[in-house]
C-alpha positions in Angstrom: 125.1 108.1 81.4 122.4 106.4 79.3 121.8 103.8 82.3 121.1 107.2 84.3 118.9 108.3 82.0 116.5 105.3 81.8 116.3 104.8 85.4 114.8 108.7 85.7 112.9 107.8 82.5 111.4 105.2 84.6 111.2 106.6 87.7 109.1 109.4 86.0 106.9 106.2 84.7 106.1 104.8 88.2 105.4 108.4 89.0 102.8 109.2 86.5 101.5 105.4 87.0 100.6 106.4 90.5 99.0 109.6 90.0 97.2 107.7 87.2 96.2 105.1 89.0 95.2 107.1 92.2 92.7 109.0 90.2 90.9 106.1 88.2 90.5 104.9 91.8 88.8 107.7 93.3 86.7 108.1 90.2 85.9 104.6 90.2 84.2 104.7 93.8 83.1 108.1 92.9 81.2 107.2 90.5 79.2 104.6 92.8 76.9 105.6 95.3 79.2 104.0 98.1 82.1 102.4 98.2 85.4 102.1 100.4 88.6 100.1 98.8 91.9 99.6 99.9 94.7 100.3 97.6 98.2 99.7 97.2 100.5 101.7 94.9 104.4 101.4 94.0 106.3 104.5 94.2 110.3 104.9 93.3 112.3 105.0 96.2 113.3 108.1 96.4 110.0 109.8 97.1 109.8 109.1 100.6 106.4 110.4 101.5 103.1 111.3 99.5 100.9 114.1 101.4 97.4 115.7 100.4 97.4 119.0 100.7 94.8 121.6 100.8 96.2 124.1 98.3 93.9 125.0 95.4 97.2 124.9 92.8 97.9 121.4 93.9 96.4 118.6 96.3 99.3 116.1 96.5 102.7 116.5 96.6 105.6 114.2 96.9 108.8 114.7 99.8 111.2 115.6 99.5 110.4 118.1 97.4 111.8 117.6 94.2 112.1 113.7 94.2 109.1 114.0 91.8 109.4 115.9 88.1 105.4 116.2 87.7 105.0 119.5 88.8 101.8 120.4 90.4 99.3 117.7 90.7 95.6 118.3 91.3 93.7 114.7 92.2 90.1 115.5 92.1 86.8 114.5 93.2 88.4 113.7 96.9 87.1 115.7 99.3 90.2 117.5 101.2 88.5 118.9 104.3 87.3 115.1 105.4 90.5 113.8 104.5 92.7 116.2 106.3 90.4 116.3 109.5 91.7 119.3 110.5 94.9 119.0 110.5 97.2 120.9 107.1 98.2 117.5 105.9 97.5 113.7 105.4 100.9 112.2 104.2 101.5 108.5 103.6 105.1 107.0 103.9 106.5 105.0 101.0 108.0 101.8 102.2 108.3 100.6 98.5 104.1 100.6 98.6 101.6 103.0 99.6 98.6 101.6 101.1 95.5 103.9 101.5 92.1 103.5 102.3 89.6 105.3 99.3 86.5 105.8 101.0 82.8 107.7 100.1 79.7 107.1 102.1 76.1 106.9 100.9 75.0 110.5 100.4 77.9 112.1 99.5 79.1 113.5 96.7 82.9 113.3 96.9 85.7 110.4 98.1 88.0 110.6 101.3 91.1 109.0 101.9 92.5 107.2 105.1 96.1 105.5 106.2 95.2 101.7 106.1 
């Protein structure tokens, strides 16, 4: 039972790592003028996909639903509508990493993310 217990504890960790991490990114080349950086993030297994979303209550969520216990998650300062070209989701499969492309060009004001 208590080896149970620390492997969600640290599931949770990676979890909240990523999100973490994810946003100090995006602020990081938001912040700049330009910028565009490739990034690799570790996820637990059991998440098997991380999609953006364009939902005003939450941007990001984690498949299946339920592998993740953050609840809603709101990345900000990405700009949703150039990172989900038209289409309802971006979503990036976990094959023990997730690589992304962060992206903001000169002149705009917010960060975009493409599959690497």
């Amino acid at each position: 039972y208590a080896i149970s217990i620390f492997i969600k504890f640290l599931e949770e960790a990676k979890t909240q790592a990523f999100i973490n991490n994810l946003q100090n990114d995006i602020d990081r080349i938001w912040r700049s003028s330009q910028g565009s950086q490739t990034r690799s993030y570790d996820l637990p297994s059991k998440i098997k996909q991380v999609c953006f979303i364009n939902d005003p209550a939450e941007n990001l969520i984690f498949l299946p639903k339920g592998s993740a216990d953050v609840g809603f998650v709101t990345i900000e300062n990405i700009d949703l509508s150039k990172t989900l070209d038209g289409t309802r989701e971006l979503c990036f499969d976990n094959n023990g990493k997730i690589n992304m492309i962060l992206k903001k060009d000169f002149g705009e004001d917010l960060v975009y993310i493409r599959k690497s």
